[in-house]
N, C-alpha and C positions, 0 to 999 in steps of 0.2 A: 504494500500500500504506500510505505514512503517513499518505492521510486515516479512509482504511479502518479503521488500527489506532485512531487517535483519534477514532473516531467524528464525523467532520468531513465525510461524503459527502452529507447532508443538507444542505449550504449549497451545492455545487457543483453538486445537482442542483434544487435551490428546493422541495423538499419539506418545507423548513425556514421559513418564511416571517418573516419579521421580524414580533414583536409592535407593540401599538403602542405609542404613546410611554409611556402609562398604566401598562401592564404593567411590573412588577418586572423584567423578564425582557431587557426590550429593550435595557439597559446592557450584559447580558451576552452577549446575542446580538450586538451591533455588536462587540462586543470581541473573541469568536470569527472575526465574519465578515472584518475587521479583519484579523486577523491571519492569516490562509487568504489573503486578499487579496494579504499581504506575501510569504507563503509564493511564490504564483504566481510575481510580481514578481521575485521576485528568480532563477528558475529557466529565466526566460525571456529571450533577445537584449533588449538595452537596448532597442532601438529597438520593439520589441513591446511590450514594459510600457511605452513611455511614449503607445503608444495607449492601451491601455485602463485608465490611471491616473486619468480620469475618470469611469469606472462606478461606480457605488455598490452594487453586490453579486456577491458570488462570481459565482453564478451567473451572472449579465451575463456577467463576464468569460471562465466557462467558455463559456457558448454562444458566443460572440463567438469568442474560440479555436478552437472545433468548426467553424462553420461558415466559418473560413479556411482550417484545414490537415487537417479531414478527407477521408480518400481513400476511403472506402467499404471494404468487405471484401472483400479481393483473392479471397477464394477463394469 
């Protein structure tokens, strides 16, 4: 719900795609993405964010998340 509310589900889902370096934009996207990043980190068992403290984008990290502890839909 708090990316939802923050408009911050575009970085989780990579629909958001990082500018490039040229772009005005791309400071403030890494700064977003960044801090979503922190967000994860710190919500998750120590030893889980210290695997994927190496990715370099949300999204990495959500998919990476997804396809360890997704269980499909039970019903």
């Amino acid at each position: 719900m708090a990316l939802r509310s923050k408009n911050k589900l575009h970085f989780i889902n990579g629909s958001l795609p990082r500018p490039d370096d040229e772009d005005h934009d791309s400071l403030t996207w890494d700064r977003c993405n960044t801090m979503i990043m922190s967000w994860i980190s710190n919500v998750v068992d120590a030893e889980i964010s210290q695997s994927v403290l190496w990715m370099d984008t949300t999204s990495e990290i959500w998919q990476n998340l997804k396809e360890r502890f997704y269980q499909g839909d039970v019903f």
